[in-house]
N, C-alpha and C positions, 0 to 999 in steps of 0.2 A: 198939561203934561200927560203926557201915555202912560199905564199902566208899568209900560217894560222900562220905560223911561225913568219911573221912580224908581222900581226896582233894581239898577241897575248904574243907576248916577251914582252911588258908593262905590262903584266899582266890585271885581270880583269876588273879593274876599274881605267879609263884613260880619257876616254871621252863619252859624251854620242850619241847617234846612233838618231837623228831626224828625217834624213832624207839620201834619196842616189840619187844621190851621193854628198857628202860634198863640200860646195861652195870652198873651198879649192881646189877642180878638178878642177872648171868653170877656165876658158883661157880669153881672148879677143877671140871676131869673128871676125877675120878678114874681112872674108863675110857681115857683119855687116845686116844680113836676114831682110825683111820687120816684120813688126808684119802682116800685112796682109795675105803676105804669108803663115806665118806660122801658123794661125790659119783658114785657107781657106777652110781648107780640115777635120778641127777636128771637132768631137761633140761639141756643145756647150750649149747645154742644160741641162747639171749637171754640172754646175763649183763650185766652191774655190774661194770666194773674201777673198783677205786679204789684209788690209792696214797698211803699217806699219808708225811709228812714234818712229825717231832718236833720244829721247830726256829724260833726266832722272832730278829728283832731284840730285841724287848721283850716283856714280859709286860703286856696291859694290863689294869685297874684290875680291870675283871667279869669276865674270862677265865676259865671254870674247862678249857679245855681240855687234852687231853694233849699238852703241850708243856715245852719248855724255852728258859731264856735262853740263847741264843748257842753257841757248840761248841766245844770246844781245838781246837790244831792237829788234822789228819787222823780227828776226828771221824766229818763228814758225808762224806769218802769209804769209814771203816770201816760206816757206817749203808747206804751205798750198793754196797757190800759183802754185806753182810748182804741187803740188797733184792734183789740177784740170785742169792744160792741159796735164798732163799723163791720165787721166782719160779721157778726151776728145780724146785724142792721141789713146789711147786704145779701146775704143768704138768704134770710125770710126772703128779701123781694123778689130775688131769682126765682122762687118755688118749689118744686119736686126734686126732690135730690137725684131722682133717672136721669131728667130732663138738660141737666148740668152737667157738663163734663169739661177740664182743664186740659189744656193739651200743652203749655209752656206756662210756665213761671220767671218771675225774674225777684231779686232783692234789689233796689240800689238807692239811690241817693243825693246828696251827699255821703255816710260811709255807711254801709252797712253791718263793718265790721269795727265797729265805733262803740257797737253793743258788744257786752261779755259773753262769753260764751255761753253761760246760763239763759241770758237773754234771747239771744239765735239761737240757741235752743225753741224758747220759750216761740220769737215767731215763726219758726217752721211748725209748732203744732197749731199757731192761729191758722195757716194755712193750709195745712192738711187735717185739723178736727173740727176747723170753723166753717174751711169756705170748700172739704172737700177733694181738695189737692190731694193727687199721690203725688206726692214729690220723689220718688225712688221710681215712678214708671213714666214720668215728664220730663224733658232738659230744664234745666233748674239751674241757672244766670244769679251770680252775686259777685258785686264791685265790692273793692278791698283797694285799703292802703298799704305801700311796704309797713307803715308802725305797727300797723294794726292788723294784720295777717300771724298773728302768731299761733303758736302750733296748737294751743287748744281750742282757739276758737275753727283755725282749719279742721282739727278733727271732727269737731262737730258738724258742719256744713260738709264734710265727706261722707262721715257717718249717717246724715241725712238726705243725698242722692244727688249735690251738687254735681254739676256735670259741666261746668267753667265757673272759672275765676277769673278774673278781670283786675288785673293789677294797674293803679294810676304809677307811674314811673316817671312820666315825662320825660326826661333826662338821666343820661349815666354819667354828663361833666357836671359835679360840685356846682361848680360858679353860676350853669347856667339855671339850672335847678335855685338858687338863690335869686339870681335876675327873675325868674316865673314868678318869687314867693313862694316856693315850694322847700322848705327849711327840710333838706335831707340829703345823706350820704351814700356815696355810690355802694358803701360797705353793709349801710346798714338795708341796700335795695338787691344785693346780692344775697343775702341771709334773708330775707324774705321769700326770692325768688326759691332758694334750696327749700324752704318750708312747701310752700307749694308744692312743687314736685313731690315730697317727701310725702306728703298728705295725699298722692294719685288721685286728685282732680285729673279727669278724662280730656282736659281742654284748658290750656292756660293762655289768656290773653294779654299783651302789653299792651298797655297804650304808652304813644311817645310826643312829642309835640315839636315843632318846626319854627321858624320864623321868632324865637326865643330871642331877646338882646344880648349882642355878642355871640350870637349863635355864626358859625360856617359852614361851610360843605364839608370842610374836614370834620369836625366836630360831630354834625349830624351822622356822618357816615360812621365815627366812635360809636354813638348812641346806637344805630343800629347793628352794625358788629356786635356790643355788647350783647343786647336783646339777642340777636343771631343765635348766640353759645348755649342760652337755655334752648332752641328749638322750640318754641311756644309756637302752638296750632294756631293760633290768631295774631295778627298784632293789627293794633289801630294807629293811624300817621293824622293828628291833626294838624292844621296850620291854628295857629297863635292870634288870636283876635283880643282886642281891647274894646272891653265894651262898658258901656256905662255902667256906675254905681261897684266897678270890680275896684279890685284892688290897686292892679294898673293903671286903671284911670283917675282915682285919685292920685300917683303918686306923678301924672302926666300933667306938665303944666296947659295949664286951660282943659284940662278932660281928654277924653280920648280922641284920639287922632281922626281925622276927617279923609275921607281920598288921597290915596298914597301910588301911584300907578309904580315909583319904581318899588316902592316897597311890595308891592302885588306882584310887581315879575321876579322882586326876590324870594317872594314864601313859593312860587310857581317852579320856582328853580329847584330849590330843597325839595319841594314835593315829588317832582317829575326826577330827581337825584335818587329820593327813598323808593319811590313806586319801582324803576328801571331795577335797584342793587335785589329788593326781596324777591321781583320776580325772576331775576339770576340767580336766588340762593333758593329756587324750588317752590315758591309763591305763588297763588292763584289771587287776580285782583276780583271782590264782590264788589265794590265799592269805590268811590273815590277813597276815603279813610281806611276801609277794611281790607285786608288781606289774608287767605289762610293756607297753610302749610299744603301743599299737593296731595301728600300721604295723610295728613289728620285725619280724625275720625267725624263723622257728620254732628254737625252740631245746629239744634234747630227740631220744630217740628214738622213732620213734614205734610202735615192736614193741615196746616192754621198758617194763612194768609194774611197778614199785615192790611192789607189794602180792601179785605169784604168781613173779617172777624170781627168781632165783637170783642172789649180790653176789659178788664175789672181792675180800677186802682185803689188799694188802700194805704192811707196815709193823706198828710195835710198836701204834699205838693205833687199827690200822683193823679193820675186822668183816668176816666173812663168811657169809650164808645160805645152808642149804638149807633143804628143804622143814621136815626134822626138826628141826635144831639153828641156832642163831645162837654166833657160838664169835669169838673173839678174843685179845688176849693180855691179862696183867693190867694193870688200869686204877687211875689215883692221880690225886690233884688237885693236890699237895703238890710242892713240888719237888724234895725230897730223893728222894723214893719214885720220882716221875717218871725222876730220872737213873740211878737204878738198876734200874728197867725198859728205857731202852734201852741201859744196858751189857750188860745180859743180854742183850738181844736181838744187839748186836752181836757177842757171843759163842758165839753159836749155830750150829752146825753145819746139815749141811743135813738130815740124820736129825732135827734137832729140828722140822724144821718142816713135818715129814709127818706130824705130828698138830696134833689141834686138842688145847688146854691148857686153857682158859675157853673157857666159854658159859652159854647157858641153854636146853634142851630147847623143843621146838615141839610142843603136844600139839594137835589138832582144834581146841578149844576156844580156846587161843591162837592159832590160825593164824587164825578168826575175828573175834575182838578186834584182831588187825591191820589183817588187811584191811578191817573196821571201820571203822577210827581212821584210818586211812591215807588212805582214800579220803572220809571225812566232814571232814577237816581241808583238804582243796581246795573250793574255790571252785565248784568243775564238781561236786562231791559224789558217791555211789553211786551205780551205775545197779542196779538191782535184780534185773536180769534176768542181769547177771553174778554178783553174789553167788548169787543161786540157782542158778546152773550147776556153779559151785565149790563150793556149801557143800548145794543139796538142798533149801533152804528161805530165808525170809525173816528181815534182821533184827531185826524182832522178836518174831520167834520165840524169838530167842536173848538180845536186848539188849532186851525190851519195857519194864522197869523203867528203865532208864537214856534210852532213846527217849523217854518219856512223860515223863521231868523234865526233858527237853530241850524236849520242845513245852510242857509249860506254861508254860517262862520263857518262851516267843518265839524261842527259837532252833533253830526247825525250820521250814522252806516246808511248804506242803502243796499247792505250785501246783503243782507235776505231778509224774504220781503213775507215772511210769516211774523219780524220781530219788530216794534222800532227800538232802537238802541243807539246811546251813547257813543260816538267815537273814543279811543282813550283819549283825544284833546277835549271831547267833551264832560268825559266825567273830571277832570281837571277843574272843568269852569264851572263841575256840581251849586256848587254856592253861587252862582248866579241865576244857572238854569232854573235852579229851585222858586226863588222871586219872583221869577218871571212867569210864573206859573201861578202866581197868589193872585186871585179874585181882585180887582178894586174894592168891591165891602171889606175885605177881611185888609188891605193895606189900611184901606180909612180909618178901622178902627186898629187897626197896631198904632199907624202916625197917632192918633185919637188918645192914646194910653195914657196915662199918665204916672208915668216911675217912679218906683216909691220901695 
């Protein structure tokens, strides 16, 4: 079976494409590499700070992320704990504090705002006295729940240089907001949204999600009218996947659902329903998912590229690149597994965390597939003239098989010929394109994984 064959035998919408390669590849290192080493040699002058935080009010229904329900007592201060000798750990290896410079930040998660306010306090100064962050002169990204968005802990994350919020909404109908597992009221996701505003965050995001059970067209279009009334700079449109070890899939007889083609032309429908109504109410698409307000204000940095930067993660389920390696800590879906990944982690010394433990190696060949994937899955798509500077040559030179299955379906422009870019039927089929884009080592070892 072919590459694209596997990729692609689930059909269009299966999972979504974040990043490559999928922490699913990362192994143990045995090598167990310095962090020193391995950031000795790299630029470090446009980085990617992200800190992440394990922790939710709830689990909802499609979640597979790494998180957990709720914390004992003095938990989330031992995690916070632990967050500041990774951060110390981390900074020694970078070096000269000249030589460092942060150009974007992010908080997320599971919730970010799952900590009390004292606590967000507490880790905006892990990141501005630990690892150098001005967070007041960077865009500065933090995910929030409506529960957990309340106005003190918003003041603080305003009062520290936030500049988006990212609110999970899902839904404005009740019932289907219960069908996700998402136990909340359209009331009490209304009084969140006012706090937000209220607190002037520069950039408010929704995320909404599609293809919900008992979900319709009418419905979906409620949900966005809703979102519409705040004017939020951003909103994100997911489709609804069922994936292992989530909540839905247990509560699915026999596990999550296998190839579903009408069920894919019905979340194609809603999707192509949402994308058409926002980019009539004044919307600019970046993304399959993403969308932002025409008049918004820029949100992003504009030196640091996703596809050549270098990332800094701290926390148990966050990543970090260099050129050679992508490395992290180990990754679970399960929650068993999950809680004894951040016990460990909170019992970590600071020796432990001056190497990297997981990853998955960055060969030529994969640092092209990224960059690839990365820049074909935006809206703005490749400039061609940058790949060539980085790589020596043309994508298809390298990707001419997979290029040419993309133009016969229709999902490739051919209107100028400085860019390659997506159709909008092809950013539609993002979730496929993506797959099909993934290495056979890095499918073998995803198929290779073992779920836990």
């Amino acid at each position: 079976m072919t590459t694209a064959e596997q990729a692609t035998r689930t059909g269009p919408y299966q999972h979504y494409v974040y990043a490559y390669p999928h922490k699913t590849a990362y192994r143990e290192l045995p090598d167990r590499p310095s962090l020193k080493a391995l950031w000795a040699a790299e630029p470090k002058d446009t980085l990617s700070l992200y800190l992440h935080i394990p922790f939710c009010e709830v689990r909802c229904g499609f979640c597979n992320l790494f998180t957990r329900i709720g914390a004992p007592d003095g938990l989330t201060g031992a995690y916070l704990d632990a967050l500041e000798r990774q951060a110390r750990a981390v900074r020694e290896a970078l070096g000269e504090t000249d030589d460092v410079r942060f150009a974007t930040a992010a908080f997320g998660g599971g919730t970010p705002t799952f900590l009390t306010a004292a606590e967000l306090d507490r880790l905006c100064d892990i990141a501005e006295h630990r690892m150098g962050a001005d967070l007041r002169a960077v865009p500065l990204s933090v995910e929030a729940s409506p529960a957990t968005a309340t106005a003190d802990r918003l003041a603080v994350l305003a009062g520290r240089g936030t500049t988006r919020l990212s609110l999970g909404v899902q839904s404005f109908v009740d019932s289907e907001a219960r069908a996700a597992v998402r136990p909340q009221r359209r009331a009490e996701v209304e009084a969140a949204l006012a706090r937000v505003r209220d607190a002037a965050v520069p950039v408010l995001n929704i995320d909404l999600i599609y293809g919900i059970d008992g979900q319709t067209e009418q419905s979906w279009r409620h949900s966005l009218d809703a979102a519409l009334a705040w004017r939020p700079e951003e909103l994100y449109l997911y489709p609804l996947y069922v994936r292992p070890l989530t909540g839905l899939d247990r509560r699915a007889p026999g596990g999550a659902p296998g190839p579903d083609p009408a069920w894919d032309e019905q979340r194609l429908r809603l999707y192509r329903a949402g994308r058409d109504h926002l980019l009539a109410h004044g919307y600019t698409q970046q993304s399959m998912r993403m969308f932002r307000r025409t008049d918004a204000p820029p949100q992003g940095a504009d030196d640091y590229a996703c596809q050549t930067d270098g990332m800094i993660g701290l926390g148990c389920g966050a990543r970090s690149y260099t050129a050679g390696l992508h490395y992290s800590f180990d990754y679970a879906v399960g929650m068993h597994q999950i809680r004894g990944i951040i016990d460990d982690y909170v019992a970590s010394d600071a020796s432990d965390f001056a190497h990297a433990e997981v990853g998955h190696p960055m060969n030529p060949q994969e640092a092209r597939r990224r960059h690839l994937l990365q820049s074909l899955l935006q809206a703005e798509g490749l400039r061609l003239d940058d790949y060539r500077a980085r790589f020596g040559g043309a994508p298809a030179d390298d990707f001419g098989p997979e290029l040419e299955r993309f133009a016969d379906r229709g999902w490739l422009t051919d209107t100028d010929p400085t860019t390659l870019r997506l159709t909008p039927e092809g950013l539609a089929h993002s979730d496929a394109v993506g797959p099909e884009l993934f290495s056979p080592a890095v499918l073998a070892a995803m198929t290779a994984y073992e779920r836990k």
